[in-house]
N, C-alpha and C positions, 0 to 999 in steps of 0.2 A: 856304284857298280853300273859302268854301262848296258843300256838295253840292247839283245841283239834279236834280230828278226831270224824268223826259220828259212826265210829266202836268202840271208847270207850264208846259211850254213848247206854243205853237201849234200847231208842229210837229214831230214826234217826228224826231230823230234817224236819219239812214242813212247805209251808209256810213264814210267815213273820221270824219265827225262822229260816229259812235255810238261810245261808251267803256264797255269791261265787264271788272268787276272781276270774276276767278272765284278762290275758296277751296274749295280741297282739303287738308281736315285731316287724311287720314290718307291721304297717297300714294301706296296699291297700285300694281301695274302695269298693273288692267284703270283703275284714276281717270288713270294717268298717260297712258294709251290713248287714252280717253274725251276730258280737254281739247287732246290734239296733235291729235287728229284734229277735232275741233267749231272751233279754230283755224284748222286747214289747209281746212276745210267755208266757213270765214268769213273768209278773208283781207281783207274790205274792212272792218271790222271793226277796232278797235283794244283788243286783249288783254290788260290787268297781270295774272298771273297769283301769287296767294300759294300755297304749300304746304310741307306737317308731311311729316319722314319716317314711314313707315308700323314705328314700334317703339315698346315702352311703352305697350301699345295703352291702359290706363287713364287715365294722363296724361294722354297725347297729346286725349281725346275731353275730359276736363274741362276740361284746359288749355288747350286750343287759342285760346282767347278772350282771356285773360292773354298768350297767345306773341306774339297778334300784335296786340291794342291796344298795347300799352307795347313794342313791339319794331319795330313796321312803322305808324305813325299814322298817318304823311305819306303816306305810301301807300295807308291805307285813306280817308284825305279829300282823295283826288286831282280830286273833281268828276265823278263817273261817271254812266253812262246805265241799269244794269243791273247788277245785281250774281248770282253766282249761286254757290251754294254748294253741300259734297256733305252728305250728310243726319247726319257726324258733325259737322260744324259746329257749334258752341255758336252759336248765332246769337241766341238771346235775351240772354245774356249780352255777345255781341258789342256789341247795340246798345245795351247801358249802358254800356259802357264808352267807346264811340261812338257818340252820341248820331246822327251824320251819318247815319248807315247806316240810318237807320229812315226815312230819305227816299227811297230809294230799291227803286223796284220790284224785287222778290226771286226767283225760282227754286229752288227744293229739289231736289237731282238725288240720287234715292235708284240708289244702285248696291246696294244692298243694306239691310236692317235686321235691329236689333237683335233682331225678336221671333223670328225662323224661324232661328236659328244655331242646330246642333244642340249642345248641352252637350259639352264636353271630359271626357273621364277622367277621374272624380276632382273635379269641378268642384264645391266644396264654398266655405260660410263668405263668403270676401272676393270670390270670382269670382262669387257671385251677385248680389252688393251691385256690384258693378261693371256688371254684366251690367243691371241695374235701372238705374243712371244712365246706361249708357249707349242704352235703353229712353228714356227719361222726356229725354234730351237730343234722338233722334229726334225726338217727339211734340213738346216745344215748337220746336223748327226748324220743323218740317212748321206750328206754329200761326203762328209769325211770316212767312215765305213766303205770296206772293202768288197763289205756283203751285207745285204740286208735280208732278214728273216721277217713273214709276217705271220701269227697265229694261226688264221684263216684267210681264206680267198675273199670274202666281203673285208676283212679288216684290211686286206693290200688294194683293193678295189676304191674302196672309199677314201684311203688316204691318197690315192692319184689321182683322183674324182678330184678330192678338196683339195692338194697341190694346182692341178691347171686352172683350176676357177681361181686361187691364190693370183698364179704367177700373170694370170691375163688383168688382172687388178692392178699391178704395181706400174705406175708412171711410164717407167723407162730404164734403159741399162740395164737389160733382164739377158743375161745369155740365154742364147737358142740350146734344145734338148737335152735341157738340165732333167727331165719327167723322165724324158727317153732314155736318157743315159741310166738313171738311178732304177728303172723299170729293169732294163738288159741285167742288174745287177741283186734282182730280190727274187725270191722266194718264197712260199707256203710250208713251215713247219710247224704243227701245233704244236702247244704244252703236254706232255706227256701227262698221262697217268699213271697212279703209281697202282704196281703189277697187284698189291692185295686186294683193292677194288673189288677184285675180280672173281675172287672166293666165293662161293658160295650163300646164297640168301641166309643170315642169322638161322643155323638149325634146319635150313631144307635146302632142297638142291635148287638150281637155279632155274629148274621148271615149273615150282612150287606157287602156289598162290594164286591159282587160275580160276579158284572157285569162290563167291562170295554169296554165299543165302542171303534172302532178302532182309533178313534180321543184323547180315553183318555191314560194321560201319567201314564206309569209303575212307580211304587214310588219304591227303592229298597231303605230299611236301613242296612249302613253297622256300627257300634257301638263298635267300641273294641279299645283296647288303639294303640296310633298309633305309635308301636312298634315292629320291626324285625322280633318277633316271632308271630303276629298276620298275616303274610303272605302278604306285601305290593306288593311283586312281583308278587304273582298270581290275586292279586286284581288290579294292572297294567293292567293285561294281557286280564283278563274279562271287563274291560273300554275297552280298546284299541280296543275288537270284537267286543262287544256293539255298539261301535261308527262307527267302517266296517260297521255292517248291518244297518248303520242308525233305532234300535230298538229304540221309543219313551220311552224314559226313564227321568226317574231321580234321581240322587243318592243323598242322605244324609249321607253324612262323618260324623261323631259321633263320639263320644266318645274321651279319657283323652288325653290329646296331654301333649309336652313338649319342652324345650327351643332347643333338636334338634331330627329329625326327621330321618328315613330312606328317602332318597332320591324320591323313588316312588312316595311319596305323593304330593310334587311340580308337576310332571307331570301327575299325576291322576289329581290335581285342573285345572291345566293349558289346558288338552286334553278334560275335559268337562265344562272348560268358553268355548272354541270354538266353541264346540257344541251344547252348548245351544242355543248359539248367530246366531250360521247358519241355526239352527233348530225354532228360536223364542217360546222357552221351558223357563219357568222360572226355576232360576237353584233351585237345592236344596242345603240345609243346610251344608255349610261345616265348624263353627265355633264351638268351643266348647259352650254347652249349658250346663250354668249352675243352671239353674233352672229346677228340678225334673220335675215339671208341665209341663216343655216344653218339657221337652226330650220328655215324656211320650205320650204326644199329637202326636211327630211326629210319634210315633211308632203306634199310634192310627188308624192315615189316611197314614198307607202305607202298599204295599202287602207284601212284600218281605223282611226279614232278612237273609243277605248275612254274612257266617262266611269263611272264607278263610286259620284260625289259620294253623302255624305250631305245638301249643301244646294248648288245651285248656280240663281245668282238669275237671270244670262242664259245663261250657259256660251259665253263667250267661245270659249273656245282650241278648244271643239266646232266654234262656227259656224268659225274660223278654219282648223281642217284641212279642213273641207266646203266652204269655198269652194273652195281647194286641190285637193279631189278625192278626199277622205276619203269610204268608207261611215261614217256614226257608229252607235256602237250605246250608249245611252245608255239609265237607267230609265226607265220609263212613269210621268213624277215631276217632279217642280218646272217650270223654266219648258221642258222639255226637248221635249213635247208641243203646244206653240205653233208647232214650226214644225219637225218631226220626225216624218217618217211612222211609224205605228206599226207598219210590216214593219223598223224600227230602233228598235223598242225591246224593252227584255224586262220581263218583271213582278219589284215587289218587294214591294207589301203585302203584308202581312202574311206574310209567307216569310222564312226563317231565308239567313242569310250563305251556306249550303250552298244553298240550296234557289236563292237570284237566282245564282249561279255559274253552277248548272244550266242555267238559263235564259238566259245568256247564251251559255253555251259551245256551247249545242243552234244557236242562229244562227250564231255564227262556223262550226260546224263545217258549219252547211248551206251557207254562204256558199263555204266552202271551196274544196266538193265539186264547189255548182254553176257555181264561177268555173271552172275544169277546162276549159270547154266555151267556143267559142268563139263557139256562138248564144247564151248568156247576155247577159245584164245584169245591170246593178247596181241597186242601189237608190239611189235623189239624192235629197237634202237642200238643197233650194232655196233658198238663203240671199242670192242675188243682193236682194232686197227688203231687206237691210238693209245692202247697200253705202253710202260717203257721197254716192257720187251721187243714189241711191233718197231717202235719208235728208236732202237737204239741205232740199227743201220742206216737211216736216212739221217741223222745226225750225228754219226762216225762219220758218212762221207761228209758233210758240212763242216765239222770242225777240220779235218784231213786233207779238203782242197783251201783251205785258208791257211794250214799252215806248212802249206808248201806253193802258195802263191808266189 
């Protein structure tokens, strides 16, 4: 069945007559977030959705064009209204393969790029030649794309950052305001959150928990995948002073683990079994939880969402505990600043692993002090603004001028 675009027709498409294809090539859990919830944002809407599991991340970005021309056809020349892809997409290469797809108005949803990932350990030889295609696969997506979305303002910033450094490197035969062009054509829309968030604190209203007697222990959730670039060493570093000043604490290890880890993590678990056990602190959570209900809960009864990233493009599982009713304390750094007062953040330029510890542990410990007291306050992180409810109209108009381009 041929494909037809909404710009051939009179009248564009709403409703149960709009049909939208979305591909997600490498199926994190914030991409997996991102389309349930822009689904559940659009139920009058009709959704085929394709997706890559997120492993073999090399393959996965060059192959993804191969996986699903010759594996899913029928599927990709179903007659759609919309097609929208995430920014690993081969999508150039898609529409050779399939011809159909170059008829239809396009979407580029960057949750993240390839230019602003901080290098891995050791990252030498084939990881950089990877690291370059999968560079140079963003950039032709984002040229084939009708419109480009980017999460946050540091994640659309950096990736034209690392485009003009890119394009002033290449030999020659570089067309003029290919940046420019594809700049005129993008956007700032985050990932929505999904509207129950937003409920109420487990069992108190959402003012609750303002007081902490000196006998009660500090609950700090830390929730990110426990992976190199989520900053294991600095979160090392902050255990390690925590447990100097004998601070009543207790931390919840979260978030996505995997068959091998950065090293830190054995000594992070192993520095606070001690200290619980010398302190008679029941420990907190360091298993992966995989039940939503429960994450949610722990984020519910605790003060503190601790981010430590060396790159985080919206920081998800941040705004996710501050809806909750998380203080976050996060660096004064990536998109973290957009929408995080900076009495929650701490510095890290140009300062050494010891030196942002400091500076982090100096707020927890005032926060501590001054939760003690029961004319305190906290500090809020206003995150309602990117609920799906906030978030439905600024992404009705986005899907709605694409498809009537």
């Amino acid at each position: 069945m041929p494909v037809t675009r909404a710009s051939d027709n009179t009248n564009p498409p709403v409703g149960d007559d709009c049909r939208i294809l979305l591909l997600s090539a490498y199926d994190a859990h914030s991409h997996r977030q991102w389309r349930g919830t822009l689904g559940d944002m659009f139920p009058e809407y009709q959704w085929t959705c394709l997706s890559l599991p997120p492993r073999h991340f090399a393959w996965r970005v060059r192959g993804n064009s191969l996986s699903w021309a010759f594996n899913h056809r029928q599927t990709l020349t179903d007659n759609y209204d919309l097609l929208i892809v995430t920014s690993l997409t081969d999508l150039s290469s898609l529409r050779g393969f399939v011809p159909e797809l170059a008829r239809l108005p396009t979407l580029a949803y960057f949750h993240e790029n390839q230019f602003a990932y901080p290098p891995s350990p050791g990252q030498r030889g084939a990881h950089q030649e990877n690291n370059l295609s999968a560079q140079m696969i963003n950039f032709y997506t984002a040229l084939c794309a009708d419109r480009i979305a980017f999460n946050s303002d540091w994640n659309r910033r950096s990736f034209f950052a690392g485009l003009d450094a890119l394009l002033k490197k290449l030999p020659d035969q570089v067309p003029d305001g290919l940046s420019q062009q594809l700049q005129k054509n993008s956007s700032v829309l985050a990932v929505p959150l999904p509207d129950h968030l937003y409920n109420a604190r487990a069992g108190n209203s959402s003012d609750t928990r303002r007081f902490n007697p000196p006998e009660d222990v500090l609950q700090i959730v830390w929730n990110h995948r426990h992976e190199y670039d989520k900053g294991p060493a600095l979160l090392l570093a902050i255990v390690q002073q925590l447990v100097q000043l004998e601070l009543p604490f207790r931390l919840h290890l979260l978030g996505q683990r995997f068959r091998s880890e950065p090293a830190e993590f054995s000594r992070i678990r192993a520095l606070l079994t001690a200290y619980y056990a010398r302190h008679a602190i029941e420990p907190g959570i360091t298993d992966w939880l995989p039940s939503r209900d429960d994450y949610e809960a722990v984020l519910a009864q605790s003060d503190i969402v601790l981010s430590t990233a060396l790159h985080d493009f919206q920081g998800l599982s941040v705004m996710e505990a501050a809806a909750r009713g998380c203080v976050p304390l996060a660096p004064a750094a990536l998109a973290y600043p957009e929408y995080i007062d900076p009495a929650c953040l701490y510095a890290t330029e140009g300062l050494t692993v010891q030196q942002q510890s400091m500076t982090a542990c100096e707020k927890i410990i005032t926060w501590h002090r001054a939760w003690q007291y029961p004319q305190s306050s906290r500090p809020v992180a206003d995150v309602r603004k990117f609920s799906a409810t906030a978030m439905r109209k600024p992404w009705a108009a986005l899907l709605a001028s694409l498809m009537t381009v």
